[in-house]
N, C-alpha and C positions, 0 to 999 in steps of 0.2 A: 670588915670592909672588903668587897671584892677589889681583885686587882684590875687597876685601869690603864687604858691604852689608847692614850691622847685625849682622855677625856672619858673614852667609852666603855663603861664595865663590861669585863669578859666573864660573861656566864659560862657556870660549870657544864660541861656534857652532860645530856640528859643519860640516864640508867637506859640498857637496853635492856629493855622490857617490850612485849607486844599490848601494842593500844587495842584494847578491849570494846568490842563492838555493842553497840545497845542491842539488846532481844526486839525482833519483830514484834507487834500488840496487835490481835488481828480485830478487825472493825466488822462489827455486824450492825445492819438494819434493814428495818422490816418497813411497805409500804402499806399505808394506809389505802383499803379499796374505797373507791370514791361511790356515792350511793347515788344509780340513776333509778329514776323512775319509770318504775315498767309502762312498756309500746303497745303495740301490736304484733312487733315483730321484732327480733334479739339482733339485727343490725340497724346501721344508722345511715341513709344516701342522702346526702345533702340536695336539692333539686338546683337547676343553674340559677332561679329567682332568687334564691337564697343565698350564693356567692356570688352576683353579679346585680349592682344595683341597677335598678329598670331605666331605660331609651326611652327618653323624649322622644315623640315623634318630630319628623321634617314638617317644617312650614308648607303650606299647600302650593306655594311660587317654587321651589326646588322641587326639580325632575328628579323622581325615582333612575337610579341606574340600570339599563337593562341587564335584561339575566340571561339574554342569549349571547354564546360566547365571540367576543371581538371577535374580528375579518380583518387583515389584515392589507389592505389593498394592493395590489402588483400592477405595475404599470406595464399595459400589454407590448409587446414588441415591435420594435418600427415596421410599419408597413411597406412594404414595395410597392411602386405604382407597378401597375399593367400595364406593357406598352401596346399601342395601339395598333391597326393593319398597318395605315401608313409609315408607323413609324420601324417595325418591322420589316418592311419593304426597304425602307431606305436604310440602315443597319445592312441587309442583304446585301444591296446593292454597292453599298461601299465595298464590303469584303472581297465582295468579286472582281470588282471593278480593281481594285487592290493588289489582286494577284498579274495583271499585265502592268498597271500605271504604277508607279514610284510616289507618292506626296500629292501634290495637287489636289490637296482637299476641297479648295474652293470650285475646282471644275466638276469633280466627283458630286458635290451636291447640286449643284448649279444646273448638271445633263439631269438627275434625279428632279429638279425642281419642272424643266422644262417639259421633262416627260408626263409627269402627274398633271401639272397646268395644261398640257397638250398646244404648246407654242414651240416654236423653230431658236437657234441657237447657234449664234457664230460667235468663234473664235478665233481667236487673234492673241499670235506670237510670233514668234522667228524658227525657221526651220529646225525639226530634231528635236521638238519640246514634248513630244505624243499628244500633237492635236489629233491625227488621222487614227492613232492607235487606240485615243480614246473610245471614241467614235465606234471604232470596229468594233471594240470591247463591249460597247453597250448593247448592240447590234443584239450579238449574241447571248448578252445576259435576257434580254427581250423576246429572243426568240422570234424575231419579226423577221420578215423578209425586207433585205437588206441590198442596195446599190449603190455604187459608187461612179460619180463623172466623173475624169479629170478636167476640169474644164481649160479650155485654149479659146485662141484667137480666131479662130474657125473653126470653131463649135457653132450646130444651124440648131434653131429652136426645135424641129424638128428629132435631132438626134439626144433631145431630150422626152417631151412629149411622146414621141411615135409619130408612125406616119399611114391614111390608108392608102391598103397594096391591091392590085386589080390581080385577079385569080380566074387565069385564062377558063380553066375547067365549069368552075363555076359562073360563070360571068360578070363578077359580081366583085366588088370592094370589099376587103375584112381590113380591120385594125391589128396592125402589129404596136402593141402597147412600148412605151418607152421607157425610162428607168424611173421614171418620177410615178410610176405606178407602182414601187415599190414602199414597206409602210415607213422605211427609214432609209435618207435618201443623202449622200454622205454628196456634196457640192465639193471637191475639191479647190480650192484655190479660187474662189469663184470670179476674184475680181478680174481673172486675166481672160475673160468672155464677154464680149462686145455686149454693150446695151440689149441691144435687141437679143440674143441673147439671153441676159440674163430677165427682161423682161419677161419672158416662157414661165418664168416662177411665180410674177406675181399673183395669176387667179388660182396656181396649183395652193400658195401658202396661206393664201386669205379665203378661200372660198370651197377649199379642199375638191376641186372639179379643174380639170381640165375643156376646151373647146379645142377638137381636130375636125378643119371641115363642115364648121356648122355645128357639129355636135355634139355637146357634154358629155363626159363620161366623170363619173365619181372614182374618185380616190380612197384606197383602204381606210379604214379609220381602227386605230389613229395613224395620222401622215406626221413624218414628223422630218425636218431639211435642217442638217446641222454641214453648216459650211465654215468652209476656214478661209485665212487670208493671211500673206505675209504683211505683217506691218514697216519693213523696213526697203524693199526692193521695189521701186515704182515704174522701172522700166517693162513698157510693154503689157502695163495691168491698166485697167479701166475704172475705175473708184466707181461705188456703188452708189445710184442715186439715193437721193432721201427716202423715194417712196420704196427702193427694196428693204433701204434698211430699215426702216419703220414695220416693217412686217417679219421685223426680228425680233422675238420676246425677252431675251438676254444678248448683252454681247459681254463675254469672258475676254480676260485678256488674262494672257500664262506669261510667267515669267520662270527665272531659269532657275535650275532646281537648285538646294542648300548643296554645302558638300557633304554632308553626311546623306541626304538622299540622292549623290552623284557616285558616292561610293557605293551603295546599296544597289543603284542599277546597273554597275560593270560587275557586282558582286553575281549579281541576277545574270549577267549574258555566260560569266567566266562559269556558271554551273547546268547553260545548256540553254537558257530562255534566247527565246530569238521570238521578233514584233512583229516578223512576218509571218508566223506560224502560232496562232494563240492555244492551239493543243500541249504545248510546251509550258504554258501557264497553268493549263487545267480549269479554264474557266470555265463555267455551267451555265444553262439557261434555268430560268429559276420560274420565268411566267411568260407569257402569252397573250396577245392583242385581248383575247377575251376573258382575263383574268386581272384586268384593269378595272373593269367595272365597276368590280366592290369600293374600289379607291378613290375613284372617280365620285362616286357616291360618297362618301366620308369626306372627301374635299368638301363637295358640297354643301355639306351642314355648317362646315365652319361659321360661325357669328362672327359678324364685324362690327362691332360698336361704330352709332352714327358720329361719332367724335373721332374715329381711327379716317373715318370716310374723308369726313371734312381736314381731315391731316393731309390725306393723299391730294384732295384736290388743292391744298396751302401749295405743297410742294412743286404742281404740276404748273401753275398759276406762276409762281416765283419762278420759275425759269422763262419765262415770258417777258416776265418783266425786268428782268438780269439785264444789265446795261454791256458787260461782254459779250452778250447773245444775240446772234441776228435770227436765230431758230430755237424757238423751247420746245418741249412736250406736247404732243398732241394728246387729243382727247382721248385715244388708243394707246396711248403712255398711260395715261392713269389705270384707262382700264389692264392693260398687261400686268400694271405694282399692285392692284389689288388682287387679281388671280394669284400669282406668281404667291404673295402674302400670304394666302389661304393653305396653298400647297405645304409652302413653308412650315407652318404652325401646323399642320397635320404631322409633317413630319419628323417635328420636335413633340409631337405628343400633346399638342395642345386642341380644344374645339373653339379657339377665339383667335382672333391675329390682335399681336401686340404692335407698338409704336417703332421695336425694337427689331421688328421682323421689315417694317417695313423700311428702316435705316436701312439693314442687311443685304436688301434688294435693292434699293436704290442707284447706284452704281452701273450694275450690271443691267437693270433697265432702260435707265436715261442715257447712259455715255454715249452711246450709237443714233441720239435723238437730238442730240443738241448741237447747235454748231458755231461757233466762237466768229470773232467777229476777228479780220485781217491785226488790227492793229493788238488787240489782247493776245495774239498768238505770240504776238514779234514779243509783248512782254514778258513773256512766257506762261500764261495761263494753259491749262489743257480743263477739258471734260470734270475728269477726276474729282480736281482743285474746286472748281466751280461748285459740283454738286455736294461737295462736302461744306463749302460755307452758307450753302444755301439751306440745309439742313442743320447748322447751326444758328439761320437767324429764324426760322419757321418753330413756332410754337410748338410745344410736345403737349398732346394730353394727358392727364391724367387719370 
């Protein structure tokens, strides 16, 4: 019996001896060649019929795919509109106009609108706003021959019109022409020139002729009477009847600049600009009475939808019948909002006038047309107020 160790026999040491490895037995075998039956030819090319079972054709209702290679479409680039004469005209005209005025956009397009429509243009503010400066400024962007009145208290119709002079040599009367034969005719302050007076303007502004003496004389073309007037200083001025101011196409009214365009214009004097010298600006003339023309013409085309027409005449109508109103729009109201309209939309780039153009002008048309009745003043109504609720109860086309 082996000896045991808890149980578990202790087998003896195995003998060291080396364990004896088996002899490799090397494997042979031979392959049997397999027997093809002779071809044509000692390879074999399978054809694609032969590894590929044959396509049903497509139903005759499914489209063949075409075989010319996809396009992949590119969506072309945004277009730029072109801008039009007009509206390149008025672009110009700001710029320049820009380099003497500070802000006042509404006036900058407002003289732009007046000119294109070929109507007269007062305005109205408080001294020091560059109503005068405007004015000059355009003068010379125009290239027009240019006059200024001051007008006073004894100012004679005369020493506007001209007067004929007896010319001892010749025996004979000549015309010494007045300043309103000029094609841009700057009215200073005009209201402090007696009626009669300022009468001298009405056949100049409506009928582009003057009568000295019996006889007619024509006015450059274009004439154009941009007058100003103080709205706060009544001593010693004459308020303008209806019928001058009716033969005004816009009346602007300016008000006083932001402070950031207050600082910008002592920026401008503190580097040399001075108002009475516009070469200090560097402003240019850019065109000429005779280079209107074209413009003049492209106004022209403008289309008006019979629906825009019947707008103007709603609006002209409702001021008539406005119960603040002892005076609406005359018939030459309408006609001016629908000129004025046309200009506009030329020079926004458009050939039709929209609803939106003629809001725009409304204002600056009517305000000088209408006239409030005693007791709506005391409540405080003005111009303004009126023509804006009026144009909120008056239908919009569409």
């Amino acid at each position: 019996m082996p000896e045991m160790d808890n149980g578990v026999p202790i087998l003896p040491p195995l003998p060291n001896t080396p364990n004896p490895q088996p002899e490799p037995v090397p494997f042979t075998f031979e392959l049997e060649k397999a027997t093809v039956a002779p071809t044509e030819t000692d390879t074999y090319a399978p054809t694609m019929t032969q590894l590929m079972p044959p396509i049903a054709p497509l139903p005759p209702d499914i489209p063949m795919m075409p075989t010319a290679p996809m396009v992949v479409p590119v969506a072309p680039p945004p277009s730029v509109p072109t801008q039009t004469a007009c509206q390149r005209l008025a672009e110009a005209i700001r710029v320049e106009m820009h380099k003497a005025v500070v802000g006042q956009e509404e006036l900058v397009e407002m003289l732009t609108v007046a000119v294109l429509a070929g109507g007269h243009i007062l305005l109205e503010g408080v001294p020091g706003t560059a109503k005068t400066l405007s004015i000059r400024t355009l003068a010379r962007i125009f290239d027009v021959s240019f006059a200024r009145v001051q007008f006073t208290p004894d100012l004679m119709p005369s020493d506007i019109l001209g007067t004929s002079i007896f010319d001892p040599r010749t025996q004979d009367f000549h015309l010494k022409k007045g300043p309103v034969f000029a094609g841009l005719l700057l009215a200073d302050e005009v209201n402090r020139t007696p009626p009669k007076t300022q009468s001298a303007l009405l056949e100049a502004m409506e009928e582009r002729r003057v009568t000295i003496d019996g006889i007619s004389h024509d006015l450059p073309q274009p004439f154009l009477v941009c007058a100003t007037q103080n709205p706060v200083e009544y001593e010693g001025t004459y308020p303008l009847p209806e019928a001058q101011l009716d033969r005004f196409m816009l009346k602007v009214t300016i008000a006083y600049p932001s402070a950031e365009e207050e600082q910008n214009i002592l920026e401008r004097v503190q580097g040399g600009f001075r108002a009475q010298n516009l070469d200090t600006a560097e402003v240019h003339s850019i065109i000429t009475n005779e280079g209107l023309t074209p413009y003049y013409d492209e106004i022209e085309r403008v289309r008006v939808d019979p629906q825009v027409l019947r707008y103007i005449v709603a609006i002209a109508r409702a001021t008539r019948e406005n119960r603040h109103l002892t005076l609406g729009a005359s018939p030459r109201a309408a006609i001016m909002l629908l000129l004025t309209s046309k200009a506009l939309a030329a020079m926004r780039g458009r050939d039709f006038v929209t609803p939106d153009d003629i809001k725009t002008l409304a204002r600056p048309v009517l305000r000088h047309r209408l006239m409030l009745k005693p007791e709506s003043e005391i409540e405080g109504y003005d111009t303004d107020r009126l023509i804006e609720s009026i144009l909120q109860s008056v239908e919009v086309p569409r």
